[in-house]
ZALOTI-641057 format. One line per 4 residues: number of its first residue (from 1); their letters; for each residue x, y, z of N, C-alpha, C. Coordinates in nm, 2 decimals. Each point is the difference from the previous one (the first is absolute). Example, Ala and Ser with C-alpha at 12.3 -4.5 7.8 and 13.67 -1.06 7.14 Angstrom:
2
1	AS	1.32,-0.57,0.78,-0.09,0.12,0.00,0.09,0.12,0.00 | -0.04,0.11,-0.07,0.09,0.11,0.00,-0.08,0.11,0.08 .
This chain:
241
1	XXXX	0.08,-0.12,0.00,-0.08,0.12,0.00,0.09,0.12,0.00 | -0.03,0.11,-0.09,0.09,0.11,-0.02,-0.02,0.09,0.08 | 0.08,0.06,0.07,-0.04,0.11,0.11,0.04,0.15,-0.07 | -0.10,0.11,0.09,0.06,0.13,-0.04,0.07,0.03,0.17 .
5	XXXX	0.07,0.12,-0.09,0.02,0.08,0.11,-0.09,0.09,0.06 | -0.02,0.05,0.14,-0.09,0.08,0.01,0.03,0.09,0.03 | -0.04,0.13,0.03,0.11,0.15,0.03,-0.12,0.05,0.14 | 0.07,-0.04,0.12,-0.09,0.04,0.14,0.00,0.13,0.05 .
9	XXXX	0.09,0.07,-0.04,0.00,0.14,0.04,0.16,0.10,-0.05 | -0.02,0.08,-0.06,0.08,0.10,-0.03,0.02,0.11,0.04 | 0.16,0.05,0.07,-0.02,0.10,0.06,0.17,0.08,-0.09 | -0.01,0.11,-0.04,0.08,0.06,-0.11,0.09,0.06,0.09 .
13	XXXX	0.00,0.02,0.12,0.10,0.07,0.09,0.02,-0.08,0.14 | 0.10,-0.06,0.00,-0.01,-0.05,0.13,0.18,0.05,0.03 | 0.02,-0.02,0.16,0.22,-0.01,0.02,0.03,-0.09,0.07 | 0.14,-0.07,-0.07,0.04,-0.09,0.07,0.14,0.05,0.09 .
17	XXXX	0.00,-0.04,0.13,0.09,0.06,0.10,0.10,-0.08,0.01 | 0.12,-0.03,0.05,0.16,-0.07,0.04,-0.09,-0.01,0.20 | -0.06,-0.12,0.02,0.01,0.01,0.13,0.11,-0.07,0.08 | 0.03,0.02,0.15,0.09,-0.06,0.03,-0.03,-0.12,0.10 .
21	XXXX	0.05,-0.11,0.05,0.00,-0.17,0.01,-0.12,0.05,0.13 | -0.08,-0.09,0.04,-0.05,0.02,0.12,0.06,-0.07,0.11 | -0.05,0.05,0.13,0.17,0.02,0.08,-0.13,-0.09,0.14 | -0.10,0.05,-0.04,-0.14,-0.08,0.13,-0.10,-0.05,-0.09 .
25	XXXX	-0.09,-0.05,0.12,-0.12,-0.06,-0.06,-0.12,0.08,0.00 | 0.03,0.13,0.00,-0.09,0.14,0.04,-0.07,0.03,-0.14 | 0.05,-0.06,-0.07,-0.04,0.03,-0.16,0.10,0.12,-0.07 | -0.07,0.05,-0.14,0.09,0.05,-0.05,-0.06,0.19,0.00 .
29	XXXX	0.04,0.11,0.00,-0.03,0.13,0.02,0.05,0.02,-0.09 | -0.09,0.10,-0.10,0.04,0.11,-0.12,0.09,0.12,0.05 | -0.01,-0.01,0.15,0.08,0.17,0.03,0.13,-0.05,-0.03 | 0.10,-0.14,0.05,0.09,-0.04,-0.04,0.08,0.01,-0.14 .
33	XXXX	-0.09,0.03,-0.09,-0.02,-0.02,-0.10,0.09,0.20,-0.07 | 0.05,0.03,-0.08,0.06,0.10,-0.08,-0.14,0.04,-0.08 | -0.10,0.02,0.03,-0.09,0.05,-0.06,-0.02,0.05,-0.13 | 0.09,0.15,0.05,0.02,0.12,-0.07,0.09,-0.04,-0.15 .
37	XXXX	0.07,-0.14,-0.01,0.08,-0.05,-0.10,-0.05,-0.07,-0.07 | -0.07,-0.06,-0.07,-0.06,-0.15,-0.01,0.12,-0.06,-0.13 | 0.00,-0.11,0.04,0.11,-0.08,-0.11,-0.05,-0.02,-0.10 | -0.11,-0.02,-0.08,-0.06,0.02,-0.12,-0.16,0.01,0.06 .
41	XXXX	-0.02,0.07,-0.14,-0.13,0.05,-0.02,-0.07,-0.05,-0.16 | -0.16,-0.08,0.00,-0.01,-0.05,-0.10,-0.17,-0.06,0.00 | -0.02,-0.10,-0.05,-0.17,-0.06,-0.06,0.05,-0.09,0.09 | -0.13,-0.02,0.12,-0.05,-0.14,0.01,-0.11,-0.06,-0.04 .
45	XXXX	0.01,-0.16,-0.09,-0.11,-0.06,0.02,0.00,-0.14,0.10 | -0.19,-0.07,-0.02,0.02,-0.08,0.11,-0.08,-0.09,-0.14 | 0.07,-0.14,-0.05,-0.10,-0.05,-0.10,-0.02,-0.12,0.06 | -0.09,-0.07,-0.10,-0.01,-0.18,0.09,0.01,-0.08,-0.10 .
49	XXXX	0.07,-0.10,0.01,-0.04,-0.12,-0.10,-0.02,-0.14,0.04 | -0.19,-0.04,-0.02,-0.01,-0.09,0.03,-0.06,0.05,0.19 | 0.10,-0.08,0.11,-0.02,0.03,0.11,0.14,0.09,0.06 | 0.10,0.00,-0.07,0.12,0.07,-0.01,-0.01,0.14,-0.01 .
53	XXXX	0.05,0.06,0.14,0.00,0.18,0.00,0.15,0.08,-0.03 | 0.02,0.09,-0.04,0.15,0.02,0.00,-0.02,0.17,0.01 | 0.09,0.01,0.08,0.01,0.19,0.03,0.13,0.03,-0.16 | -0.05,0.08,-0.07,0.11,0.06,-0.10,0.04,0.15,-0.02 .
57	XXXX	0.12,0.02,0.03,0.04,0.10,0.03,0.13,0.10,-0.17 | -0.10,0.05,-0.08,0.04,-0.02,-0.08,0.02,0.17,-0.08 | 0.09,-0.01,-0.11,0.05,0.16,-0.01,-0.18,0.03,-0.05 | 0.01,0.18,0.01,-0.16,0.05,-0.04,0.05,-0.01,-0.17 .
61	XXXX	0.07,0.06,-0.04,0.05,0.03,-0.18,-0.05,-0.11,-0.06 | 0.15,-0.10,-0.02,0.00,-0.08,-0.03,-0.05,-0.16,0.06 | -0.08,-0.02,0.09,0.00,-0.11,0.09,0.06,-0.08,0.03 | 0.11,0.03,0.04,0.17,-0.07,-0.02,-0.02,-0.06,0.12 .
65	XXXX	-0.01,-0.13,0.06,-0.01,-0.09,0.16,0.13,0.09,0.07 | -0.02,0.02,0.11,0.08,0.05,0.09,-0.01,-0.14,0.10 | -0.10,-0.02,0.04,-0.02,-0.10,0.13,-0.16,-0.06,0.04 | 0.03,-0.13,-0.02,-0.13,-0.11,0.04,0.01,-0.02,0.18 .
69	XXXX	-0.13,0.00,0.02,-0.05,-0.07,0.15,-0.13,-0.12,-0.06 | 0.06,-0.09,0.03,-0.12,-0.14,-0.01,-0.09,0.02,0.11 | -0.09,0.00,0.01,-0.09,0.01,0.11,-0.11,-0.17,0.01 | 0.07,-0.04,0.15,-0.06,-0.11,0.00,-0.15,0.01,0.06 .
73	XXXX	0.03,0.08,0.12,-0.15,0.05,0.12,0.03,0.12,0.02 | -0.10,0.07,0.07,-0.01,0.14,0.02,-0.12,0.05,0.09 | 0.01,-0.02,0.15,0.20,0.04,0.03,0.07,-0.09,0.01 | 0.14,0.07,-0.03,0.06,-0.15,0.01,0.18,0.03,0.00 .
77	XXXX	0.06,-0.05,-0.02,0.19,0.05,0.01,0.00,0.07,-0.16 | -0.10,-0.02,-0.09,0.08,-0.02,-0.12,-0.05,0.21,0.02 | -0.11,0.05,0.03,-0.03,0.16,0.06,-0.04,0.01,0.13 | 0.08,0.10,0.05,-0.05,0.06,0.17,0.02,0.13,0.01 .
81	XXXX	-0.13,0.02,0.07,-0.01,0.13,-0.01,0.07,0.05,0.15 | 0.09,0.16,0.00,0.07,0.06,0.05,-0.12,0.00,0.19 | 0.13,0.03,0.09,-0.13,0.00,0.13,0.00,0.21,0.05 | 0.02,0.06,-0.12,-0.04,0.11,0.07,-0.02,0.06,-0.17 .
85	XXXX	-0.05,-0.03,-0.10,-0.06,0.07,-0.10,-0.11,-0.09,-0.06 | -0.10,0.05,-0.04,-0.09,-0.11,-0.12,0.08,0.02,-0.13 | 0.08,0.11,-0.08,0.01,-0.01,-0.11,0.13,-0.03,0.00 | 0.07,-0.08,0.04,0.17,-0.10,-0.02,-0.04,-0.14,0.06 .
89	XXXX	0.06,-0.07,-0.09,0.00,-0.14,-0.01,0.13,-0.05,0.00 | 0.05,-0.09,0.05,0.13,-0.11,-0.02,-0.03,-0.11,-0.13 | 0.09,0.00,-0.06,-0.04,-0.12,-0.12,0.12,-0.07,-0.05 | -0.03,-0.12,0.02,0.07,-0.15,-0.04,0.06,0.01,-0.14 .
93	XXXX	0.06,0.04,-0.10,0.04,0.00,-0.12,0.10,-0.09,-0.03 | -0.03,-0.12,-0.11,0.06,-0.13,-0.04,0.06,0.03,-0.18 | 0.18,-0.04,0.02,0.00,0.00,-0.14,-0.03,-0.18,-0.07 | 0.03,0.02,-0.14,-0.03,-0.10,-0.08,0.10,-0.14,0.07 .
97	XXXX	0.08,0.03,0.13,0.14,-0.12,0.04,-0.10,-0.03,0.14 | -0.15,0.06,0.03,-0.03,0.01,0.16,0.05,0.06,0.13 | 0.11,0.06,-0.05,0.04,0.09,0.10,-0.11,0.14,0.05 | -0.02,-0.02,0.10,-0.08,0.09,0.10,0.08,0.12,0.05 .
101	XXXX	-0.04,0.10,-0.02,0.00,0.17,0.09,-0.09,0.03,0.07 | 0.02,0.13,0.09,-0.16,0.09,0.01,0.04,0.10,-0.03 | -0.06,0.10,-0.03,0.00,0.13,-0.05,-0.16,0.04,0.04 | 0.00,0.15,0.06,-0.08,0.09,0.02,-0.11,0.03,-0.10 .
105	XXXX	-0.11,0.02,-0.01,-0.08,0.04,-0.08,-0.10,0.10,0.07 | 0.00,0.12,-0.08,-0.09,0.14,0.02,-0.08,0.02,-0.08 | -0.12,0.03,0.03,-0.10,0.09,-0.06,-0.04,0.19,-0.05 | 0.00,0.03,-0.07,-0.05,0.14,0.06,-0.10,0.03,0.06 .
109	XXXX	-0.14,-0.06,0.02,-0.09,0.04,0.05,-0.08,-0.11,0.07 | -0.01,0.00,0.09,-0.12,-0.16,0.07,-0.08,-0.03,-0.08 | -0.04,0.04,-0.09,-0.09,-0.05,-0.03,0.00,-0.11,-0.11 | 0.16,0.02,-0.08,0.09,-0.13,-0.08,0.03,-0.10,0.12 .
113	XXXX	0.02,0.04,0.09,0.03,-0.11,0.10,-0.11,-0.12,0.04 | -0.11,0.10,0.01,-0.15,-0.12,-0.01,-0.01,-0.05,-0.06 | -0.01,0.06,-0.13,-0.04,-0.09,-0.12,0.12,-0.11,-0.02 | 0.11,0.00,0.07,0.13,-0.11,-0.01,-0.10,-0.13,0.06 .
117	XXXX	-0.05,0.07,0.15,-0.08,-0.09,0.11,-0.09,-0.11,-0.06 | -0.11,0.08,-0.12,-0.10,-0.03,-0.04,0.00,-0.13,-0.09 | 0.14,0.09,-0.08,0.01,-0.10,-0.13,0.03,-0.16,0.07 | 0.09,0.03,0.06,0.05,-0.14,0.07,-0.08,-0.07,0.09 .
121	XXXX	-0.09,0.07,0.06,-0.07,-0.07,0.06,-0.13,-0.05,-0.07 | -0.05,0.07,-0.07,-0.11,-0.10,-0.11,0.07,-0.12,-0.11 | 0.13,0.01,-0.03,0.07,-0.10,-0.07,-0.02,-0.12,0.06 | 0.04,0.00,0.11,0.03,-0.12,0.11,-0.13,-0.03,0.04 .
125	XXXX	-0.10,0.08,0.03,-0.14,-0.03,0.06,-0.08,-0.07,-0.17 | 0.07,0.02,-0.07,-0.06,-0.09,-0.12,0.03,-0.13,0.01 | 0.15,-0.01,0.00,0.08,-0.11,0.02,-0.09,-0.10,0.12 | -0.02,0.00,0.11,-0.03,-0.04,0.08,-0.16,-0.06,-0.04 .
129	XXXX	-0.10,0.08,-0.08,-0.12,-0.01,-0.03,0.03,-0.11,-0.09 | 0.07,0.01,-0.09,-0.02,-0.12,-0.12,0.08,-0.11,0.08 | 0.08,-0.03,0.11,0.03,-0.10,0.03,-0.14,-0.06,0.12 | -0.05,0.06,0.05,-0.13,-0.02,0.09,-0.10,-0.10,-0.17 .
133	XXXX	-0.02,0.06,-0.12,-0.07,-0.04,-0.07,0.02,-0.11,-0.05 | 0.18,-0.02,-0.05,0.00,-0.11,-0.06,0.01,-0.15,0.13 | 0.03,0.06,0.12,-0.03,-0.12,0.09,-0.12,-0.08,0.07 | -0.07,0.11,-0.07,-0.20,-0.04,0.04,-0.02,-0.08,-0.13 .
137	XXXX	0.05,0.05,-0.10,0.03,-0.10,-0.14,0.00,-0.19,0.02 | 0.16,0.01,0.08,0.05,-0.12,0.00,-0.05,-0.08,0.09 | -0.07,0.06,0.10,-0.02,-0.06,0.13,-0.14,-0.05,-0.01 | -0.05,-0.15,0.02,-0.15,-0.03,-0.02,-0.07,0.04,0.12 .
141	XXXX	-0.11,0.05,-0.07,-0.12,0.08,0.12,-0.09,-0.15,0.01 | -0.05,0.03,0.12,-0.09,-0.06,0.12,-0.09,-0.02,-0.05 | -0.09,-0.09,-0.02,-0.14,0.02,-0.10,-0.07,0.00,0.11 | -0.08,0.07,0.00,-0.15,0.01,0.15,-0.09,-0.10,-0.08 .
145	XXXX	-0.02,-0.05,0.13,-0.12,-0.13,0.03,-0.15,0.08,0.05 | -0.09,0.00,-0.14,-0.11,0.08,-0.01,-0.12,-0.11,0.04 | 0.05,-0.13,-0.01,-0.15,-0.09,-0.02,-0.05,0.00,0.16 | -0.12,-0.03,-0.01,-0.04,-0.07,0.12,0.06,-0.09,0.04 .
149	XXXX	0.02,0.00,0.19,0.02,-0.08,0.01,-0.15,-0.12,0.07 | 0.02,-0.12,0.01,-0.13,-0.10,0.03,-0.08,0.07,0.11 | -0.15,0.03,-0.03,-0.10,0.01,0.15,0.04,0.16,0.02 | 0.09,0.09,-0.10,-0.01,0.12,-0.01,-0.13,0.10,-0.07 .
153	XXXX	-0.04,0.05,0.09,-0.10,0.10,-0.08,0.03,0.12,0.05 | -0.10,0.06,-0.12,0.05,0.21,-0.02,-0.19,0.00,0.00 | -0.02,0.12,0.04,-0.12,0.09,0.01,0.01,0.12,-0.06 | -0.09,0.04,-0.08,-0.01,0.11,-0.11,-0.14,0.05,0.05 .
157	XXXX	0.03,0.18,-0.01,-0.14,0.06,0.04,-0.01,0.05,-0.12 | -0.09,0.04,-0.09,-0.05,0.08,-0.10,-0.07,0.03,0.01 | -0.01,0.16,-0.01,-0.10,0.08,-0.05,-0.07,0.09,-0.13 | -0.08,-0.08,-0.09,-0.02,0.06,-0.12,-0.12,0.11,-0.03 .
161	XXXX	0.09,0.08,-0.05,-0.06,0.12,0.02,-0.11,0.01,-0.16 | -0.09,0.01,0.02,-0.07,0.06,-0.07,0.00,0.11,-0.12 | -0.07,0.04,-0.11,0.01,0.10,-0.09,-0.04,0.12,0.08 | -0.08,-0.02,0.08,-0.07,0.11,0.07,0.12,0.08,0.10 .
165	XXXX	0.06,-0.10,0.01,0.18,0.06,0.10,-0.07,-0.10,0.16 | -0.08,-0.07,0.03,-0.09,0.01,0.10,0.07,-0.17,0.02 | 0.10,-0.06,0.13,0.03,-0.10,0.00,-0.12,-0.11,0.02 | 0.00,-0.13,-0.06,-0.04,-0.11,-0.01,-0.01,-0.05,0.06 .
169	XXXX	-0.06,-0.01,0.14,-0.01,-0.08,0.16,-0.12,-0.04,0.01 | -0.05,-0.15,0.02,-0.08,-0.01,0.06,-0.06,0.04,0.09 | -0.13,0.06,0.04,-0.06,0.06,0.11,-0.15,-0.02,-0.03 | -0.05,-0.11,0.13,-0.09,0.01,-0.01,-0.14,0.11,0.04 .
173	XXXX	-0.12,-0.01,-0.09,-0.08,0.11,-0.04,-0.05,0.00,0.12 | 0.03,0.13,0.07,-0.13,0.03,0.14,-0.12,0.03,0.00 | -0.08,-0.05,0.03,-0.15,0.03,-0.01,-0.03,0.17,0.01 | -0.10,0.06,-0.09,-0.05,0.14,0.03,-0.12,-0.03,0.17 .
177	XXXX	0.05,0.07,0.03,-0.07,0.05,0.15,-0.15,0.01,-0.03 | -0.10,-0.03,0.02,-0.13,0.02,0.00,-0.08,0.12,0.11 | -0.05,0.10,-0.08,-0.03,0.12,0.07,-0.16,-0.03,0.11 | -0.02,0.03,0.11,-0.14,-0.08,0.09,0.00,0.15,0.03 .
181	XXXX	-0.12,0.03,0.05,-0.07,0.07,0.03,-0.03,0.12,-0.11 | -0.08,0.14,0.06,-0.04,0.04,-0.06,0.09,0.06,-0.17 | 0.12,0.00,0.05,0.07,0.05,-0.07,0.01,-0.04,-0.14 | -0.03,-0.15,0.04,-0.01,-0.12,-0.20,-0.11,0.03,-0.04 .
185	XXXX	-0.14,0.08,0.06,-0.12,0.00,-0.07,0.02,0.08,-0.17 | -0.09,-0.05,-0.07,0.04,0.00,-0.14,-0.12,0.19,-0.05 | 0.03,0.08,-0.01,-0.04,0.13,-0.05,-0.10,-0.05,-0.05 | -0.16,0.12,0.05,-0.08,-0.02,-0.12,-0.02,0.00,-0.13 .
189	XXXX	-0.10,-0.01,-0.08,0.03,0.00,-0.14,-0.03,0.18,-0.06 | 0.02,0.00,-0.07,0.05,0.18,-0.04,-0.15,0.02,-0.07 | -0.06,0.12,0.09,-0.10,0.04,-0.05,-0.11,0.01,0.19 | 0.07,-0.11,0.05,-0.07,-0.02,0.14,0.02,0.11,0.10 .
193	XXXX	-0.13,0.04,0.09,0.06,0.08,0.09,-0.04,-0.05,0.11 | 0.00,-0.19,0.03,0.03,-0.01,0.12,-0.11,-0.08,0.02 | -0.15,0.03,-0.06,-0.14,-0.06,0.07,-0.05,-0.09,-0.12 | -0.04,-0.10,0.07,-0.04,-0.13,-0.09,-0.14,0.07,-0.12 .
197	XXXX	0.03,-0.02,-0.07,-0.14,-0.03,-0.07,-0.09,-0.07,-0.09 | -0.10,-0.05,0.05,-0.11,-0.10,-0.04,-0.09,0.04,-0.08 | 0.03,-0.04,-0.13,-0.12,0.01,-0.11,-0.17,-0.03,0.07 | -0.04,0.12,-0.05,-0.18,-0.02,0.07,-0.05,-0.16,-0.10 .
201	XXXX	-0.09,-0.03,0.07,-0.09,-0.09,-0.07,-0.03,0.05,-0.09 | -0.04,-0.08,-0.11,-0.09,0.00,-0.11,-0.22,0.05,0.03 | -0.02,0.06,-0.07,-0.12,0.07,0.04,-0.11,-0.12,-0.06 | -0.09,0.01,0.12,-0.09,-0.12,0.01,-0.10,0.02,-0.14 .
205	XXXX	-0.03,0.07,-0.05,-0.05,0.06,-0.15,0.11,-0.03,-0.06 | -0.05,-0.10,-0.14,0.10,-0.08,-0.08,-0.07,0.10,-0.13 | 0.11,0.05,-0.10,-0.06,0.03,-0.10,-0.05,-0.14,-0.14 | -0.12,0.03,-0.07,0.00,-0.12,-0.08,0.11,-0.10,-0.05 .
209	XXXX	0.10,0.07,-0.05,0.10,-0.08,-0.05,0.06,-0.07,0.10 | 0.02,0.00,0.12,0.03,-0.07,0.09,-0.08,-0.13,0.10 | 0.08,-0.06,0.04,-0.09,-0.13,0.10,0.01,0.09,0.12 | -0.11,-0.03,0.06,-0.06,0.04,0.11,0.13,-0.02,0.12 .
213	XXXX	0.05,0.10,0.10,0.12,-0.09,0.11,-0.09,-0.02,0.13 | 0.07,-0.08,0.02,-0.02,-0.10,0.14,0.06,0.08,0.10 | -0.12,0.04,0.08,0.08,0.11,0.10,0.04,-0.08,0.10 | -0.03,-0.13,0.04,0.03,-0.13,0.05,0.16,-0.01,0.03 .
217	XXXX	0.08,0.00,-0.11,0.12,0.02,-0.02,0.08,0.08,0.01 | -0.05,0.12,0.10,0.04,0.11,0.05,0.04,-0.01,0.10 | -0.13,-0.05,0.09,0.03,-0.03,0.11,-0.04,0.16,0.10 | 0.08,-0.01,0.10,0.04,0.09,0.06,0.01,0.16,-0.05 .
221	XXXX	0.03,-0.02,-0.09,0.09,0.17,-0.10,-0.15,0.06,-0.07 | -0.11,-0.12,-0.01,-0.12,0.09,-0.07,-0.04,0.04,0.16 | 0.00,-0.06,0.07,-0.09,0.02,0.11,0.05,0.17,0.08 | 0.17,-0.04,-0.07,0.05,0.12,0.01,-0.04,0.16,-0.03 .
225	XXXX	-0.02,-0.06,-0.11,-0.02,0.10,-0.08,-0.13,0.07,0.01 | -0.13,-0.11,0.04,-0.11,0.05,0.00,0.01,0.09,0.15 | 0.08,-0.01,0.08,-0.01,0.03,0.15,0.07,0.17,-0.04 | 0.14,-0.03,-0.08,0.04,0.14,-0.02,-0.10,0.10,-0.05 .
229	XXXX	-0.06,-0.04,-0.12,-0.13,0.08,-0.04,-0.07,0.01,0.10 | -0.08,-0.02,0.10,-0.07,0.01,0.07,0.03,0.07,0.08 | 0.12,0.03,0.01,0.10,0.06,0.19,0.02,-0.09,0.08 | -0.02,-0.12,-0.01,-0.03,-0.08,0.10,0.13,-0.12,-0.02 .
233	XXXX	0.04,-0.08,0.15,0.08,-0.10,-0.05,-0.11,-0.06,0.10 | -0.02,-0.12,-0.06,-0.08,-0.12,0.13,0.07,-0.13,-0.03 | 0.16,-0.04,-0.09,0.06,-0.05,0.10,0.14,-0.01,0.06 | 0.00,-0.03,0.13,0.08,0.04,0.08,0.12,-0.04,-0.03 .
237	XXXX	0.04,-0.12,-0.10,0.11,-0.04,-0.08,0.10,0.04,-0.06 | -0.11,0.15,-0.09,0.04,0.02,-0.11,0.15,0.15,0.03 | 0.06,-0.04,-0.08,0.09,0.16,0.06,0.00,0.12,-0.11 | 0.03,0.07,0.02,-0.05,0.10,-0.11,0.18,0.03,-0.04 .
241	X	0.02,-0.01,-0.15,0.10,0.04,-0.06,-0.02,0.16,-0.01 .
């Protein structure tokens, strides 16, 4: 598989310093350091190839290599940062025989310094991801045991809701209350103002065209009637509508 190179961060002005051996285990200080001189001045890049990082320290003109750092981890021996600045670094520089130096490395402004921070640290935080991936790869996963097991049961509630939006529950129907007393009586009929009334009898004079009526079949209500004409009621039965 053919690889590219990749270009992690470019910085067009960086200085490399002559530092001197360390003498404790206190770390390394830029004030030690000849500041105000820098032993060259020039382009840094940071490229990768593959999982391979390399610090390149290289002319700005012509891009003529001045000086490689392989960078295995970060942090790590191969960069360390200074213990009284953010923008100087110590760096590991290897020729083409593996012979190792350190030499100083400056920034002009913190804010190239970060971005040193950033680049290297998302390189490696990749590195790490794709090794997490390809080992979930190789490694057989656990198959989960979904069946029942014997004399296992599950209980499901459902509730189906309706078109109406109105859920689907059985409930049974409660009887309507039946209304007692005066209050259920049914309104008279429309026209009534309250007092019963009884069609008079038929008049004991039948015209020709008719049969003669049977005042017989009155009963009471002729006897009524003859008593009302008269002024008179003579029986004690009868009640007057």
């Amino acid at each position: 598989m053919e690889t590219y190179e990749s270009i992690l961060l470019v910085k067009n002005e960086v200085f490399v310093f002559k530092i001197p051996p360390r003498t404790t285990n206190r770390g390394y200080r830029a004030a030690d350091w000849n500041l105000a001189e820098p032993t060259w001045t020039g382009r840094m890049r940071i490229v990768s190839v593959g999982d391979a990082c390399t610090l390149k320290l290289e002319d700005r003109n012509n891009g003529e290599l001045f000086a490689k750092c392989p960078i295995d981890q970060y942090p790590g021996l191969a960069i360390e940062s200074v213990s009284d600045s953010s923008r100087y670094f110590v760096v590991r520089i290897q020729d083409e025989n593996g012979r190792a130096a350190f030499i100083g490395l400056g920034f002009g402004d913190r804010s190239d310094s970060f971005d040193l921070n950033v680049a290297l640290q998302d390189h490696f935080k990749r590195i790490k991801v794709c090794e997490e991936i390809a080992k979930e790869k190789n490694e057989p996963k656990q198959e989960l045991d979904l069946k029942f097991k014997e004399g296992e049961t599950i209980k499901i509630n459902m509730k189906i809701t309706k078109k109406d939006g109105s859920e689907g529950i059985n409930k049974q129907a409660k009887p309507r209350p039946i209304s007692t007393g005066s209050g259920g009586l049914l309104p008279p009929p429309p026209g009534s103002s309250g007092t019963k009334t009884i069609p008079a009898p038929p008049s004991q004079t039948s015209s020709p065209s008719h049969q003669p009526t049977n005042s017989n079949n009155w009963g009471e209500f002729t006897s009524a009637n003859n008593n009302s004409q008269s002024g008179g009621n003579s029986n004690p039965n009868w009640v007057q509508f």
